[in-house]
C-alpha positions in Angstrom: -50.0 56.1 17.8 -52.8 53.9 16.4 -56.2 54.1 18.9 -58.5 50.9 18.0 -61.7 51.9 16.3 -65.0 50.6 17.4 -67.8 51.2 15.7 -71.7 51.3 17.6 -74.7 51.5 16.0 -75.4 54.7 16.3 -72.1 55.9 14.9 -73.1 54.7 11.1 -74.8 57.3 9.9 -71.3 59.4 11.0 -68.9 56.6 9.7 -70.8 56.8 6.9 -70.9 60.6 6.0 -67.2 60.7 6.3 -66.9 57.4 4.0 -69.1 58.0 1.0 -67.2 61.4 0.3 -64.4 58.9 -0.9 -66.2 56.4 -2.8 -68.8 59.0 -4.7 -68.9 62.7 -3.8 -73.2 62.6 -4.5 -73.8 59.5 -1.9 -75.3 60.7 1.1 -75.5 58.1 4.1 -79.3 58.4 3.6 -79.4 57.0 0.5 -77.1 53.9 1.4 -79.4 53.0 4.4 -82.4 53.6 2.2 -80.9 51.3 -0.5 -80.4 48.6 2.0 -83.7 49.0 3.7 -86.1 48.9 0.6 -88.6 46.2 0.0 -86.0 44.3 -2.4 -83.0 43.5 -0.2 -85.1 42.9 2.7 -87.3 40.5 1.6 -84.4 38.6 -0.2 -81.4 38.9 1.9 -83.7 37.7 5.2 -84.5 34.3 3.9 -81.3 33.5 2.1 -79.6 34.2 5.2 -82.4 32.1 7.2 -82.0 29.4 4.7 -77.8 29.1 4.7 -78.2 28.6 8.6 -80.6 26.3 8.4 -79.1 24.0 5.7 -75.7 24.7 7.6 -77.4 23.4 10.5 -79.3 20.4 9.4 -78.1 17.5 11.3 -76.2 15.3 9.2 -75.3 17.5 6.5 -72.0 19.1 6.0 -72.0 22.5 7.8 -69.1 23.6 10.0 -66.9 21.1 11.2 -64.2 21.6 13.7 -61.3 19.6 13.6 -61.4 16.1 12.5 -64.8 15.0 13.7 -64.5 10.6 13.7 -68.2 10.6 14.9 -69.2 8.7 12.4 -66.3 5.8 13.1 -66.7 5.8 16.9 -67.8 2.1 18.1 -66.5 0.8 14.7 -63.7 -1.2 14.8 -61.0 0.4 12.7 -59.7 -2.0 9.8 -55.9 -1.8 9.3 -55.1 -1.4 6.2 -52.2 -3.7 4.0 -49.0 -1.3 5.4 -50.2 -1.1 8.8 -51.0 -5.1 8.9 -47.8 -6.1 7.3 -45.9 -3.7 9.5 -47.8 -5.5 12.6 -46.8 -9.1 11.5 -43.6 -7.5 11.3 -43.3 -6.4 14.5 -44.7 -9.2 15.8 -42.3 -11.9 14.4 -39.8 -9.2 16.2 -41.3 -9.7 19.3 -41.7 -13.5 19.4 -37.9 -13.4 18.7 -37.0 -10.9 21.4 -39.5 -12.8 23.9 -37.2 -16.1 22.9 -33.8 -14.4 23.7 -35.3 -14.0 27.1 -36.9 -10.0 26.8 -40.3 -10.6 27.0 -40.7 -6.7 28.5 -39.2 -5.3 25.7 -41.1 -7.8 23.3 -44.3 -6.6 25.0 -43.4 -2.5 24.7 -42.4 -3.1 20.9 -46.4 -4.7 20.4 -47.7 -2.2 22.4 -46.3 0.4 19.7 -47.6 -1.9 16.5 -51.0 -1.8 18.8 -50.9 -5.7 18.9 -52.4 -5.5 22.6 -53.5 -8.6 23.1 -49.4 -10.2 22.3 -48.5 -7.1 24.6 -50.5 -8.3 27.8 -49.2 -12.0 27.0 -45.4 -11.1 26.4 -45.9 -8.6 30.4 -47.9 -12.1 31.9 -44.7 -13.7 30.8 -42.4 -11.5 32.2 -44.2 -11.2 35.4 -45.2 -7.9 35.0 -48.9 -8.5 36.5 -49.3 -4.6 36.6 -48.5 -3.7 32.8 -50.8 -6.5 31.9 -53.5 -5.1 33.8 -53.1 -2.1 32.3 -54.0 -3.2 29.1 -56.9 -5.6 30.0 -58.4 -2.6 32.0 -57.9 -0.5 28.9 -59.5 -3.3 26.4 -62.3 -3.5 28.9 -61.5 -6.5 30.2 -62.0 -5.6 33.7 -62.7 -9.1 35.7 -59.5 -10.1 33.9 -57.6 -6.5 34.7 -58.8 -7.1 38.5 -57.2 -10.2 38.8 -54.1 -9.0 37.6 -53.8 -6.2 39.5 -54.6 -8.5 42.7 -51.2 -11.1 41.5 -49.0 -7.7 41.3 -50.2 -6.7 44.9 -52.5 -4.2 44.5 -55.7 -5.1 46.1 -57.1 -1.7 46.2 -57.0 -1.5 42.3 -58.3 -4.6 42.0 -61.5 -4.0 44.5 -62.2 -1.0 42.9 -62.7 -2.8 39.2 -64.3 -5.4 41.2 -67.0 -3.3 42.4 -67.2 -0.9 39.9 -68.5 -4.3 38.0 -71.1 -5.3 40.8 -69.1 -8.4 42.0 -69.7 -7.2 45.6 -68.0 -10.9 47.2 -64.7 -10.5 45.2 -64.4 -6.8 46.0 -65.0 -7.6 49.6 -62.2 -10.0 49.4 -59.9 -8.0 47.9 -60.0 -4.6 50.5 -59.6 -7.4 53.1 -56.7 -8.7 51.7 -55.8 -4.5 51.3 -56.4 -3.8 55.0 -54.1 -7.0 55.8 
């Protein structure tokens, strides 16, 4: 049976005296601490290692990154590239078609997949689904817009709460009276 094998501080000097037997039989664990205490390593190992971390550290420079950072993209608007807008057009000629034959729900799902939001909250408007659209104005930060929605699908209480959350005290008011009612 394997025990796990941790190692103090102040077991070294043992660890060592059974260790260097294998490597050299004339190294004493002395003469290994000695070698890594003298003048030479300690004065040259010290500052390389202060160095690394600090250039690892600098801020913008290219230490350790975990996972995929998009700092530097975040408030840019991401520019689709020549697949991604031919594949939207795509599905958004699919969608106008779809919307015709009288499936304006499903038109609206398919552009919220090609992330053509704005066609999406249009193609919900037009099938009545006040709700869905609100959804997506709320989440494009279109929040007067979103509250207005959300009070044509019946839900006041949504609606007050974007209503407030955006000072307009009035049109919140109305809308958690129309709630209590």
């Amino acid at each position: 049976m394997l025990r796990p094998c941790w190692l103090r501080a102040t077991d070294s000097p043992s660890f060592l005296h059974r260790a260097l037997p294998l490597v050299s039989s004339n190294l004493q664990p002395g003469h290994v601490i000695g070698w890594m205490t003298t003048a030479a390593w300690r004065f040259l190992l010290a500052p390389a290692g202060i160095l690394t971390l600090g250039v690892t550290l600098l801020p913008g420079g290219r230490g350790v990154r975990v996972g995929d950072d998009d700092s530097e993209r975040r408030g840019a608007v991401a520019v689709p590239s020549r697949e991604e807008r031919r594949a939207q057009k795509k599905a958004g000629a699919d969608a106008a078609r779809m919307a015709k034959k009288g499936m304006p729900a499903e038109a609206a799902e398919l552009c919220i997949t090609a992330g053509l939001l704005n066609d999406a909250a249009d193609y919900f408007l037009k099938a009545n689904l006040y709700e869905r659209a609100a959804e997506i104005r709320h989440d494009q930060n279109r929040f007067l817009e979103s509250a207005e929605l959300y009070a044509k699908a019946g839900k006041p209480d949504s609606a007050g709460a974007i209503y407030a959350q955006q000072e307009k005290w009035d049109l919140s008011a109305e809308a958690y009276v129309v709630a209590e009612t």
